[in-house]
LOZA-290489 format. One record per residue (C-alpha): residue number from 1; x, y, z. Coordinates in steps of 0.2 Angstrom, whole numbers, plus 5000, padded with zeros to 4 digits. Example, Ala and Ser with C-alpha at 12.3 -4.5 7.8 and 13.67 -1.06 7.14 Angstrom:
2
+-----+------+------+------+
!   k !   px !   py !   pz !
+-----+------+------+------+
!   1 ! 5062 ! 4978 ! 5039 !
!   2 ! 5068 ! 4995 ! 5036 !
+-----+------+------+------+
% end
This chain:
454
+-----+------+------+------+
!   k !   px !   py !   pz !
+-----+------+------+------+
!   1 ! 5119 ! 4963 ! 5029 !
!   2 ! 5105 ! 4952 ! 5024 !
!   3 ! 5107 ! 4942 ! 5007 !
!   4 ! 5093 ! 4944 ! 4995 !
!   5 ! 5086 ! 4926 ! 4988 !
!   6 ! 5074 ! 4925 ! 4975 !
!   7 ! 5069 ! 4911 ! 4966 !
!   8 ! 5076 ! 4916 ! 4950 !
!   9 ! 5075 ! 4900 ! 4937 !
!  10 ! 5078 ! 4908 ! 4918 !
!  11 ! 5073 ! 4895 ! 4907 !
!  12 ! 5055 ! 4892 ! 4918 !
!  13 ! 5049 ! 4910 ! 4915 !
!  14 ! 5033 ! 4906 ! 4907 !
!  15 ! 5031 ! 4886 ! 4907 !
!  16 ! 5040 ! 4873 ! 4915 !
!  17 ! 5040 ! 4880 ! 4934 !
!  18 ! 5023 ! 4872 ! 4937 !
!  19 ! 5033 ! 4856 ! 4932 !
!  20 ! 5044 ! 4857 ! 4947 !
!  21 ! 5042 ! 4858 ! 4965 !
!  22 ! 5046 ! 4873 ! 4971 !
!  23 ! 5045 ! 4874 ! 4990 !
!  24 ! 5049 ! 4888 ! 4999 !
!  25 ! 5066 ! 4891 ! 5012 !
!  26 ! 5066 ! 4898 ! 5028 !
!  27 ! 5082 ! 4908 ! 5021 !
!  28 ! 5072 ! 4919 ! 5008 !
!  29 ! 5071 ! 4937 ! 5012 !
!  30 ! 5058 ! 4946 ! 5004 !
!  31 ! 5066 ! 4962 ! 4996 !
!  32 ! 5056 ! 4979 ! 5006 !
!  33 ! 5068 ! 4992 ! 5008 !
!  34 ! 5073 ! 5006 ! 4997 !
!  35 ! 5092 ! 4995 ! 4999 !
!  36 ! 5086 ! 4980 ! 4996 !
!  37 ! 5077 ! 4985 ! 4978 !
!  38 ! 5093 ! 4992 ! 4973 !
!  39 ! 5105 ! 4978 ! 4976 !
!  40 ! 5091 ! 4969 ! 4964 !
!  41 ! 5090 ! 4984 ! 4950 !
!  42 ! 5108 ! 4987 ! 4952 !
!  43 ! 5112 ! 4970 ! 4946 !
!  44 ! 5120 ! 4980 ! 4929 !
!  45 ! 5136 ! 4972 ! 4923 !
!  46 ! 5129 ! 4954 ! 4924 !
!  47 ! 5110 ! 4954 ! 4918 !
!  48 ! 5102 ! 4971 ! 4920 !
!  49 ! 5112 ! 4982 ! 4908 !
!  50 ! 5116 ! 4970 ! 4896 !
!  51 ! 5108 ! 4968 ! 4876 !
!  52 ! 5106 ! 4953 ! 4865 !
!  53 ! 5119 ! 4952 ! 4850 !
!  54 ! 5108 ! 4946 ! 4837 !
!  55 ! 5104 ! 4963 ! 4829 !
!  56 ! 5123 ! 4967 ! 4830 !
!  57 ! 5128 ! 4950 ! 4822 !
!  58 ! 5114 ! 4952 ! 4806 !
!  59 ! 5119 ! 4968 ! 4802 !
!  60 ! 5129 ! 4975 ! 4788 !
!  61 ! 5143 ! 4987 ! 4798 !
!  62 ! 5156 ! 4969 ! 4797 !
!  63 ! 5160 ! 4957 ! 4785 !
!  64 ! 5170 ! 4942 ! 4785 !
!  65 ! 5179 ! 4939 ! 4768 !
!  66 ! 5179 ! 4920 ! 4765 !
!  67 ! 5170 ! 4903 ! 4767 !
!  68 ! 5186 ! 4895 ! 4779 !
!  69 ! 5185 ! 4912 ! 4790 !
!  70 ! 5168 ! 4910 ! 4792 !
!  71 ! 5168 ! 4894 ! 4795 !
!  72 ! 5182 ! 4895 ! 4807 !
!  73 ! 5171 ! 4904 ! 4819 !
!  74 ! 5167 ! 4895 ! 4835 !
!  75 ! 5149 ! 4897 ! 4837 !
!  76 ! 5137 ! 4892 ! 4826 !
!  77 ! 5127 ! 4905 ! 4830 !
!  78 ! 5139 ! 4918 ! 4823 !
!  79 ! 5140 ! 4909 ! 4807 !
!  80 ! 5121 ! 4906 ! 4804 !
!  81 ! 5114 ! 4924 ! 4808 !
!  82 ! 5127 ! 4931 ! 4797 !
!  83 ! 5121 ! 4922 ! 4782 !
!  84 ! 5100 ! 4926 ! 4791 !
!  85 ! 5097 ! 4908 ! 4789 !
!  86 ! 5080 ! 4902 ! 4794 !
!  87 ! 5087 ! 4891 ! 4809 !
!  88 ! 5098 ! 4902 ! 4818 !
!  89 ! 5100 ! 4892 ! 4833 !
!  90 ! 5103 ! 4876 ! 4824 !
!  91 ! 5095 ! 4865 ! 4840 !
!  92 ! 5103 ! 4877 ! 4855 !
!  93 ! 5095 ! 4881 ! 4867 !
!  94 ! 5094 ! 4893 ! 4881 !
!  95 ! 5097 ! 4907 ! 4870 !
!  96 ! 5102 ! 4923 ! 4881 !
!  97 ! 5095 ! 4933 ! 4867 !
!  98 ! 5077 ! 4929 ! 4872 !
!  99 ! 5081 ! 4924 ! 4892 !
! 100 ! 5092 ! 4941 ! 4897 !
! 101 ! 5079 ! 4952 ! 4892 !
! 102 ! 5065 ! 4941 ! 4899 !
! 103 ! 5075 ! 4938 ! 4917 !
! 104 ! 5079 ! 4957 ! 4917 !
! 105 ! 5056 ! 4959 ! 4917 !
! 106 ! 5057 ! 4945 ! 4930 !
! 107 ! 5067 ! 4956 ! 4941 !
! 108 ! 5058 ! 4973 ! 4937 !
! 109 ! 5041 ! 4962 ! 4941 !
! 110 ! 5049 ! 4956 ! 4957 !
! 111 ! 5052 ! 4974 ! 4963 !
! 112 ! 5034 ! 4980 ! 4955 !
! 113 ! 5025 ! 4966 ! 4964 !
! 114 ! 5033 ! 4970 ! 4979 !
! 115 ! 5032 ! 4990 ! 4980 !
! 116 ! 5013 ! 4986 ! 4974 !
! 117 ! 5011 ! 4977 ! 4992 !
! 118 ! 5017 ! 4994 ! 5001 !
! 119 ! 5003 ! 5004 ! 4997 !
! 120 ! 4999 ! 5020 ! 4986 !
! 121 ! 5008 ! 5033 ! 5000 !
! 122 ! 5027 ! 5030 ! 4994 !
! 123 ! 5042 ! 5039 ! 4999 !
! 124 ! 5051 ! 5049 ! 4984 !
! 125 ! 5067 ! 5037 ! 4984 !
! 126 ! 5053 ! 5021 ! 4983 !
! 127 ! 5046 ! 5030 ! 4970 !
! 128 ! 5060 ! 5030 ! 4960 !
! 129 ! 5063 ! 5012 ! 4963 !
! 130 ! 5047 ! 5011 ! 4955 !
! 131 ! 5050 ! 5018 ! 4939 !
! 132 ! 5066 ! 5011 ! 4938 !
! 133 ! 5060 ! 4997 ! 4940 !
! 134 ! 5046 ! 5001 ! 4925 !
! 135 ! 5058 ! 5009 ! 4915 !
! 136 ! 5069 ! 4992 ! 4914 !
! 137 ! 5052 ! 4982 ! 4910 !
! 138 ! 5049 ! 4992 ! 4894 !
! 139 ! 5068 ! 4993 ! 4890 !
! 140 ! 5067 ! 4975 ! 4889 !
! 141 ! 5051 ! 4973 ! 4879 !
! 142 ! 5056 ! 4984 ! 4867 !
! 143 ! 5072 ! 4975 ! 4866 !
! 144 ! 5063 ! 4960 ! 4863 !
! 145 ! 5049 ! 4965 ! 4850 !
! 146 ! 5066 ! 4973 ! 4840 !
! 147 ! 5073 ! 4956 ! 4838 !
! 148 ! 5056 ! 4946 ! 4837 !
! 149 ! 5042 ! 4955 ! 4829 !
! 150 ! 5041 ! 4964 ! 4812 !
! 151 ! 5043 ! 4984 ! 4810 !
! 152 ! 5030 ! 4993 ! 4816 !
! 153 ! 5017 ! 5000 ! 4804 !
! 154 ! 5001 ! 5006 ! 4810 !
! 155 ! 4989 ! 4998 ! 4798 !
! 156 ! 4995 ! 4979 ! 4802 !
! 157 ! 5000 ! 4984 ! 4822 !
! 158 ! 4984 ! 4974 ! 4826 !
! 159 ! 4988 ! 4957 ! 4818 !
! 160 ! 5005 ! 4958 ! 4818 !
! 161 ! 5014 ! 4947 ! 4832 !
! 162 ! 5020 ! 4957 ! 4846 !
! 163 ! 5028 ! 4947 ! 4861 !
! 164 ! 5023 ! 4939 ! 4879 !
! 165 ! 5020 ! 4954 ! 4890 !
! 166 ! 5024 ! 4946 ! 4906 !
! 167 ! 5015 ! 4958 ! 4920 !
! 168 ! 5021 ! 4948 ! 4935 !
! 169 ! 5034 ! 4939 ! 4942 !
! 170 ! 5022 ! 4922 ! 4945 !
! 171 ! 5034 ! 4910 ! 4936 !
! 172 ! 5019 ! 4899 ! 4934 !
! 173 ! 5009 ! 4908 ! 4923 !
! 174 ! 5011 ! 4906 ! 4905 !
! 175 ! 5008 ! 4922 ! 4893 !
! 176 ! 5004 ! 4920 ! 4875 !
! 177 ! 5011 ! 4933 ! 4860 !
! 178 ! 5001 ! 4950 ! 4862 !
! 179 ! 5001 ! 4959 ! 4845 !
! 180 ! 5012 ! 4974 ! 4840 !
! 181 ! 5001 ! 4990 ! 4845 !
! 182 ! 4998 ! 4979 ! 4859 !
! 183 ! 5015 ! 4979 ! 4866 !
! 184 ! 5020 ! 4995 ! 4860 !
! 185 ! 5004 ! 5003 ! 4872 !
! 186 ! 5012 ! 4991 ! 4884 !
! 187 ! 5030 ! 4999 ! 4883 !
! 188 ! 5024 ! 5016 ! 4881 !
! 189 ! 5012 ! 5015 ! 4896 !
! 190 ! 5029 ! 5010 ! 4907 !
! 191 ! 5037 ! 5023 ! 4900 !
! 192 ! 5027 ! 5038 ! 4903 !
! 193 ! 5023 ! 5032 ! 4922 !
! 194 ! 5043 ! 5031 ! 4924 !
! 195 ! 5044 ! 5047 ! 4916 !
! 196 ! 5033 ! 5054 ! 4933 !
! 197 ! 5044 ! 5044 ! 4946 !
! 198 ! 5061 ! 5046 ! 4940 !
! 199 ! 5073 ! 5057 ! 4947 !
! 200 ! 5076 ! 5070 ! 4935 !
! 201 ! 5094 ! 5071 ! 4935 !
! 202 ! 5108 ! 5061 ! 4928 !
! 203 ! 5118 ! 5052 ! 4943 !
! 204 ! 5133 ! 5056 ! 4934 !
! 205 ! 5146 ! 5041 ! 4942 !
! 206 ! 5130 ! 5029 ! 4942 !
! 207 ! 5122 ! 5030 ! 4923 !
! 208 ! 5117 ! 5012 ! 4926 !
! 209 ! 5103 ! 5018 ! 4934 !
! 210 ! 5089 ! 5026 ! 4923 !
! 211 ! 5082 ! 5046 ! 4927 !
! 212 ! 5067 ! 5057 ! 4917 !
! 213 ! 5081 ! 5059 ! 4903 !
! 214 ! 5082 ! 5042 ! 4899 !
! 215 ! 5066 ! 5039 ! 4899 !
! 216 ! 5061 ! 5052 ! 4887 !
! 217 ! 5077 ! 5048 ! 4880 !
! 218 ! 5070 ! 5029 ! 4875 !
! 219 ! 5052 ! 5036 ! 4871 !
! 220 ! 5061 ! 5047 ! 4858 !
! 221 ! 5071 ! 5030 ! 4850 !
! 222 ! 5055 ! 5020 ! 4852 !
! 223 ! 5043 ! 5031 ! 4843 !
! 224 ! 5058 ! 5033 ! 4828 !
! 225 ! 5056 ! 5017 ! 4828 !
! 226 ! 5036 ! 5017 ! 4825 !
! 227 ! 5040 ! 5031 ! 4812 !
! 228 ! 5029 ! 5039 ! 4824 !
! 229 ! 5041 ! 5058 ! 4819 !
! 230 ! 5030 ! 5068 ! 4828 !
! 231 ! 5033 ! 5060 ! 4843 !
! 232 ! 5048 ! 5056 ! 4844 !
! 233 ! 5052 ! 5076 ! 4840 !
! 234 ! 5043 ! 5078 ! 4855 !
! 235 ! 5052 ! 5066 ! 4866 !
! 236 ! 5068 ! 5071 ! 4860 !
! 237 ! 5068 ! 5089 ! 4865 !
! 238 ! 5061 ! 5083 ! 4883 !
! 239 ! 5077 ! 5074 ! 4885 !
! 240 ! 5088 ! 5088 ! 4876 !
! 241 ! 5078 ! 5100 ! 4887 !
! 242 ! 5085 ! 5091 ! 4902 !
! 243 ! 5103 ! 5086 ! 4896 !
! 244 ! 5110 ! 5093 ! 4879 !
! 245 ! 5128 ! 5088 ! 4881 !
! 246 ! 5139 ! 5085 ! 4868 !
! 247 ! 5160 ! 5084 ! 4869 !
! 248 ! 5172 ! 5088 ! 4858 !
! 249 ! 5181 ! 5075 ! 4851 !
! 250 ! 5196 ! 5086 ! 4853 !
! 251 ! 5198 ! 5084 ! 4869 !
! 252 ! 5199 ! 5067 ! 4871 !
! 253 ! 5214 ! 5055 ! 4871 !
! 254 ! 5215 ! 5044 ! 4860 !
! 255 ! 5219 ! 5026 ! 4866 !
! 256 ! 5223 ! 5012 ! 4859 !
! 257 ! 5209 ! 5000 ! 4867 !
! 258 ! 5194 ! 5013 ! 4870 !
! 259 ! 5191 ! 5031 ! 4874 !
! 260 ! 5178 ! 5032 ! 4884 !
! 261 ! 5171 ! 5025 ! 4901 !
! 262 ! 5153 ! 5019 ! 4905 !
! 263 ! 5149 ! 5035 ! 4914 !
! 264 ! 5157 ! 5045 ! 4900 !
! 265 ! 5149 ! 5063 ! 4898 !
! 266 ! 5136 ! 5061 ! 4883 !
! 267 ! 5129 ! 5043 ! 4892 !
! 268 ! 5112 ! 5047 ! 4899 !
! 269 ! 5108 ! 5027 ! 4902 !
! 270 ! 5123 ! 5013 ! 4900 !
! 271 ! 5119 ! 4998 ! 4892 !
! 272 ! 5132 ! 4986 ! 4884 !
! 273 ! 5133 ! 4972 ! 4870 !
! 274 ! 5133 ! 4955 ! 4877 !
! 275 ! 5148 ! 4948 ! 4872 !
! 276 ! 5145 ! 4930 ! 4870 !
! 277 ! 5149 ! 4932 ! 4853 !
! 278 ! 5165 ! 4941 ! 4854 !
! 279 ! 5175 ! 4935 ! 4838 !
! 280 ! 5160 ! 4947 ! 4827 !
! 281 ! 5155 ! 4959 ! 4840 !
! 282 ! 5173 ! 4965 ! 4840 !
! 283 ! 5177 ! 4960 ! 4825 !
! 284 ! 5193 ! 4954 ! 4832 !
! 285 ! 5209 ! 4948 ! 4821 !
! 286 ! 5216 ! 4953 ! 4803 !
! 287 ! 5207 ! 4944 ! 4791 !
! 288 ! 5189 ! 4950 ! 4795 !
! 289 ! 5184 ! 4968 ! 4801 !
! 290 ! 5172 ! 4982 ! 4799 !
! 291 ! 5163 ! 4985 ! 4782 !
! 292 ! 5177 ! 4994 ! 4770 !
! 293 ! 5162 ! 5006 ! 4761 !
! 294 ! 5156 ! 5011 ! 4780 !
! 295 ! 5175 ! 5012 ! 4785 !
! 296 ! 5175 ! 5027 ! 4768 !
! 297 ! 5161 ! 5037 ! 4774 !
! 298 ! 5174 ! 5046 ! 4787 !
! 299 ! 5184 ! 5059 ! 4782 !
! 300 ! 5201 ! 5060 ! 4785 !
! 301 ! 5201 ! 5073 ! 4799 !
! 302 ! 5185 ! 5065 ! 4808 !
! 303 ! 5190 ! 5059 ! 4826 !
! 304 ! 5178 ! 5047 ! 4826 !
! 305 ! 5187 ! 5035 ! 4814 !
! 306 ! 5203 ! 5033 ! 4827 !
! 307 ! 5192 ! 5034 ! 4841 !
! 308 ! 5181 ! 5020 ! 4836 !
! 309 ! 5191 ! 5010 ! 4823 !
! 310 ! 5210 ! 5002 ! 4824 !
! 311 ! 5215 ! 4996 ! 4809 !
! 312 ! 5226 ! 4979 ! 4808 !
! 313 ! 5241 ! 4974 ! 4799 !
! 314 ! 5232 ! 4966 ! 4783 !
! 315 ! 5224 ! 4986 ! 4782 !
! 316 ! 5208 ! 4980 ! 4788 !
! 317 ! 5200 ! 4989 ! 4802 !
! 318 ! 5193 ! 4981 ! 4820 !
! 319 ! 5180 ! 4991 ! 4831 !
! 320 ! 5188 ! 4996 ! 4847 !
! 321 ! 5178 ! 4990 ! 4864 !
! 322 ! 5176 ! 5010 ! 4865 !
! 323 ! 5175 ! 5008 ! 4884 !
! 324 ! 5191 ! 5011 ! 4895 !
! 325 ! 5183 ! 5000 ! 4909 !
! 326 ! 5172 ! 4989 ! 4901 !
! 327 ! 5177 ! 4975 ! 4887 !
! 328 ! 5159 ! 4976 ! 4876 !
! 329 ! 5151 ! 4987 ! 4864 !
! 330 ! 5142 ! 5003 ! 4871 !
! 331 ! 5124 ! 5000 ! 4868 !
! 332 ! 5113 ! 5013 ! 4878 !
! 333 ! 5105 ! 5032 ! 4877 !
! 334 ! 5117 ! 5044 ! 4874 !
! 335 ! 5114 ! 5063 ! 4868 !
! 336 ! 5122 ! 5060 ! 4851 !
! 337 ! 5108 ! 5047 ! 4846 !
! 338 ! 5094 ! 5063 ! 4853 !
! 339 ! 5101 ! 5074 ! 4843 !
! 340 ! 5103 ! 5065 ! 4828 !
! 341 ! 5082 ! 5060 ! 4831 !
! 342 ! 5076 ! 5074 ! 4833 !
! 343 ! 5086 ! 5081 ! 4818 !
! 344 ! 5079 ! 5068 ! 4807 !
! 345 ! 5059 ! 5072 ! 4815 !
! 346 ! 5063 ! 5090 ! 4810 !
! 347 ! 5069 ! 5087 ! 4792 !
! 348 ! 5055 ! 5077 ! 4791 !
! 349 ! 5044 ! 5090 ! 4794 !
! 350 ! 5051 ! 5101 ! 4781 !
! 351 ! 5061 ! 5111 ! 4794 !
! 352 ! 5077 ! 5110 ! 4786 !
! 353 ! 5088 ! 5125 ! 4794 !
! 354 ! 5083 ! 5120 ! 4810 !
! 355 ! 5088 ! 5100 ! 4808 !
! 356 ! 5104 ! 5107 ! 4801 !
! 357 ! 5108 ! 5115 ! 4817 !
! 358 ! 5107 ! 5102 ! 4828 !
! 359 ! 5115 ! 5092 ! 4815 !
! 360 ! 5131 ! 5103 ! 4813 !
! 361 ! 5129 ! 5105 ! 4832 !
! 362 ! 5134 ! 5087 ! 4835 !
! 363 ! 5146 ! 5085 ! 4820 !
! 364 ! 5155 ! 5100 ! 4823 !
! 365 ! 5162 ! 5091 ! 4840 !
! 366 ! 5167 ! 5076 ! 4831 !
! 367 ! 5178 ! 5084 ! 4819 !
! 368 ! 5198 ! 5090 ! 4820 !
! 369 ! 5200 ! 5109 ! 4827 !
! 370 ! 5200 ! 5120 ! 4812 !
! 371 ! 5193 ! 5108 ! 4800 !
! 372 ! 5173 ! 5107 ! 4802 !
! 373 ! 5163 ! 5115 ! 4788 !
! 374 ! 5145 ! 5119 ! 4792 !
! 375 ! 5134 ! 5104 ! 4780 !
! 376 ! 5122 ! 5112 ! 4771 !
! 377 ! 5106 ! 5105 ! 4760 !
! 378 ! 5098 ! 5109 ! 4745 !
! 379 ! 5080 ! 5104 ! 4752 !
! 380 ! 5073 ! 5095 ! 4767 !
! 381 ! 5078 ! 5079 ! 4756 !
! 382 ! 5094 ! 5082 ! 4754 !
! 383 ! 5095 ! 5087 ! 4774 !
! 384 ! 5087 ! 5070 ! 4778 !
! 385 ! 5098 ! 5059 ! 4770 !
! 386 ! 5112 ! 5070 ! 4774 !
! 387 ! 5105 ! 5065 ! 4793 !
! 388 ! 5106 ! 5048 ! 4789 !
! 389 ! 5123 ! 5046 ! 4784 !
! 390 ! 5127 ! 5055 ! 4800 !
! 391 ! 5118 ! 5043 ! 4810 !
! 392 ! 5126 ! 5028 ! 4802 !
! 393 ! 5144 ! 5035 ! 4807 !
! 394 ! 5140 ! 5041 ! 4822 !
! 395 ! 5128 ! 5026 ! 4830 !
! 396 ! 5141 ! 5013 ! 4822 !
! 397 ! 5141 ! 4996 ! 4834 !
! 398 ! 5126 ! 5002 ! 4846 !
! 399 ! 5113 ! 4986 ! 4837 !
! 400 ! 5104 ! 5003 ! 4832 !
! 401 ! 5108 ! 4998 ! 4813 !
! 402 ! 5097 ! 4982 ! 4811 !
! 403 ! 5081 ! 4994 ! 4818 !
! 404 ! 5087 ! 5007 ! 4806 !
! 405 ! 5086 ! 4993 ! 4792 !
! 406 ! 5069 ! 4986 ! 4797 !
! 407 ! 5060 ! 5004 ! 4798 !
! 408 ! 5070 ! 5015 ! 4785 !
! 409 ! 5062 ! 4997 ! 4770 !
! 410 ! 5045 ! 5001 ! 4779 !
! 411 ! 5049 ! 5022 ! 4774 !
! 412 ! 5054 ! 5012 ! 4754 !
! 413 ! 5072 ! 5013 ! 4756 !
! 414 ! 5073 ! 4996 ! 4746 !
! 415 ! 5089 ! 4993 ! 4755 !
! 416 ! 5096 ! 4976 ! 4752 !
! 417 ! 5111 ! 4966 ! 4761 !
! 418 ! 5121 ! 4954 ! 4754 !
! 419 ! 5134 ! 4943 ! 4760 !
! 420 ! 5149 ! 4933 ! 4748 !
! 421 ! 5157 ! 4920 ! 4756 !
! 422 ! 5169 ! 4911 ! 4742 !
! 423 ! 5157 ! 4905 ! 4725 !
! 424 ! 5141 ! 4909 ! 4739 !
! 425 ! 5131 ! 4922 ! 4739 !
! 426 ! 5117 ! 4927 ! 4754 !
! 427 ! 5102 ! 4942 ! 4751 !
! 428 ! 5093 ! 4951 ! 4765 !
! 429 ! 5077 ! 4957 ! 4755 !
! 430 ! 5070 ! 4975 ! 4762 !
! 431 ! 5055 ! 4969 ! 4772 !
! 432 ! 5059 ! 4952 ! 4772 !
! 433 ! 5054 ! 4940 ! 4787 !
! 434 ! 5070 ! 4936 ! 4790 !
! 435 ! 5074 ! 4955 ! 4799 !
! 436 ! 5062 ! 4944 ! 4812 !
! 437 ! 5070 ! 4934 ! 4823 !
! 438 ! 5064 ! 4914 ! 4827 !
! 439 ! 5060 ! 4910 ! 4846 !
! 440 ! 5071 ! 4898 ! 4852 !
! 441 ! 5064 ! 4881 ! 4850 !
! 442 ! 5063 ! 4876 ! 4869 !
! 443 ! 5054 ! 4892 ! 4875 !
! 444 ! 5041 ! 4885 ! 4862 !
! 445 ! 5042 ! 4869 ! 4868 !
! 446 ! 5040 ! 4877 ! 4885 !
! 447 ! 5026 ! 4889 ! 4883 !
! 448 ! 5017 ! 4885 ! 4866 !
! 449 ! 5017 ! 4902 ! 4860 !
! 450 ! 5017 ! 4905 ! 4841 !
! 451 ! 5035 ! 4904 ! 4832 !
! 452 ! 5038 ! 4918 ! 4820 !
! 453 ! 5040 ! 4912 ! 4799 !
! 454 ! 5056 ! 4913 ! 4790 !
+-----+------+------+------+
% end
């Protein structure tokens, strides 16, 4: 079989490949076939299905107890965003936080540029490469402008920084910021072409791959995120539309690693945490764990708590790696998340006995036989924030909770972290500019694109 070569140099994405000579080999094989672009796409465990950790490491779902804990971590990374200091990466460079997300846009480029060379007439499996290949552009962008530009809000998405929108896979051209409605019509334009290529269904032993559920699956997380509700109502019963599935929790062994497998039942599109970072995305050892208060927000017969949690010897409690077959954090599309959005959209909208069903739909599965009671609201407010609770329990460890932050402050939340490590004390403002991560200083160096304020 022929091996697929592509000139693939990360750190030269946007500037420093004019600075080299790159000739080309008499070995490279231009990927053609239907085969070939999904040897590339398929790519999943290594680059393709993998999220930054930033957004998990910032959040407020751990804590780490004292000043010689924290400073006992072995990156320094780990120890600076979990105090959001204004130098995160402390003079590192090739941060995979920016470069995963913008190699896995070099690869969907590559296979865009290369179906684009084929013509309009395209078969019905290229046609799905194609918006698989779209559908991991804009997975990736909105990944990026989640850790690297401020919440949306409609009346500042025109001067508010957005990111590079890299269109090609030319490693020699440089792309400057966009701004934010800029790159949001970027993502949503990828989105809504993928939604008309995809195949509809679910592979289920392959949910790697992206189908018409996950992309109206991500249209629906993405226009939550805009606080766009009417939207992401809409989206959100496409995908349930599609593929509503939930499982009881009941019947489900409980291990004492993980539970589930990447192609469990309710995954519409696998994504994991990269775990580079695995002392705090795991929270692994006795002296530091998952927040106490968040660990109190499960009752006693919800399955989630010893499905998702151990608990160690000092009582503390450690997040399990949740997958059977795979070691880091699940962070993709799955019907839970749906159903909790589109419940949210419809409380928001006053209709509380219908957001009610489809909350007590999901939460019903979660809980012991015999057990669940039917939540109920005195209002649509009531409803809402009983929604939101839901979705911090059941979401916990997906880096959904940092976006949740950033646009729940923009709705006047007034939430506000802190951290307490010895006599130190940190604060997270709502709305701060910290909830925006800084570009890493080579890609600046590189590029000369605008570095976000701390």
């Amino acid at each position: 079989m022929k091996k697929i070569i592509l000139i693939f140099l990360i750190v030269t994405l946007f500037g420093c490949a004019k600075k080299l000579d790159l000739k080309p080999e008499s070995t490279l094989v231009i990927p053609t076939t239907v085969k070939d672009f999904q040897n590339l796409l398929d790519n999943a465990d290594e680059l393709i299905n993998v999220t930054p950790a930033l957004a998990q490491l910032s959040s407020d779902e751990y804590y780490i107890p004292d000043f010689s804990t924290w400073q006992s971590l072995s990156s320094e990374i780990q120890r600076t965003t979990y105090v959001w200091a204004k130098d995160i990466f402390a003079g590192q460079v090739r941060s995979r936080s920016w470069l995963v997300p913008y190699s896995q846009v070099f690869y969907a480029n590559s296979v865009l540029d290369a179906i684009g060379k084929q013509g309009n007439e395209l078969s019905t499996e290229m046609k799905n490469i194609k918006g698989w290949a779209l559908f991991v552009r804009a997975h990736a962008f909105f990944t990026l402008v989640c850790n690297y530009s401020p919440a949306y809000h409609v009346s500042t998405a025109t001067t508010d920084l957005g990111i590079p929108l890299k269109l090609s896979a030319n490693i020699t051209e440089i792309v400057q910021r966009s701004n934010l409605q800029q790159t949001y019509d970027q993502i949503i334009t990828d989105l809504l072409e993928a939604t008309e290529l995809l195949k509809t269904e679910i592979t289920a032993d392959k949910k790697n791959r992206p189908s018409k559920v996950a992309a109206y699956a991500l249209l629906a997380r993405i226009f939550l995120n805009m606080r766009d509700y009417e939207k992401a109502d809409l989206y959100s019963s496409n995908a349930l539309n599609l593929y509503s599935t939930l499982t009881d929790y009941n019947t489900l062994e409980i291990l004492d690693y993980g539970t589930f497998t990447k192609n469990a039942e309710e995954t519409i599109y696998f994504t994991h945490c990269s775990g580079e970072y695995a002392e705090t995305i795991f929270t692994q050892g006795d002296y530091y764990g998952v927040d106490s208060s968040l660990i109190r927000l499960y009752d006693p017969s919800d399955l989630r708590l010893p499905i998702y949690f151990s608990k160690t010897e000092l009582g503390n409690y450690n997040v399990k790696g949740i997958n059977t077959d795979f070691a880091y954090p699940f962070t993709g599309l799955a019907t839970d998340e749906i159903y909790l959005i589109k419940a949210e959209c419809l409380a928001r909208k006053g209709l509380t006995s219908q957001a009610l069903s489809y909350l007590n739909s999901l939460v019903r599965n979660r809980m012991k036989a015999g057990t669940f009671t039917p939540i109920s609201a005195a209002d649509s407010q009531d409803a809402l924030d009983k929604i939101l609770l839901e979705r911090r329990k059941e979401l916990i460890w997906r880096g959904l909770r940092w976006l949740d932050l950033k646009r729940l402050n923009k709705e006047g939340s007034n939430i506000t972290l802190h951290r307490n490590l010895g006599d130190q004390k940190f604060t997270l403002e709502p709305n701060s500019p910290r909830y925006v991560f800084p570009i890493p200083d080579d890609e600046i160096g590189l590029s000369g694109i605008q570095q976000n304020i701390r």
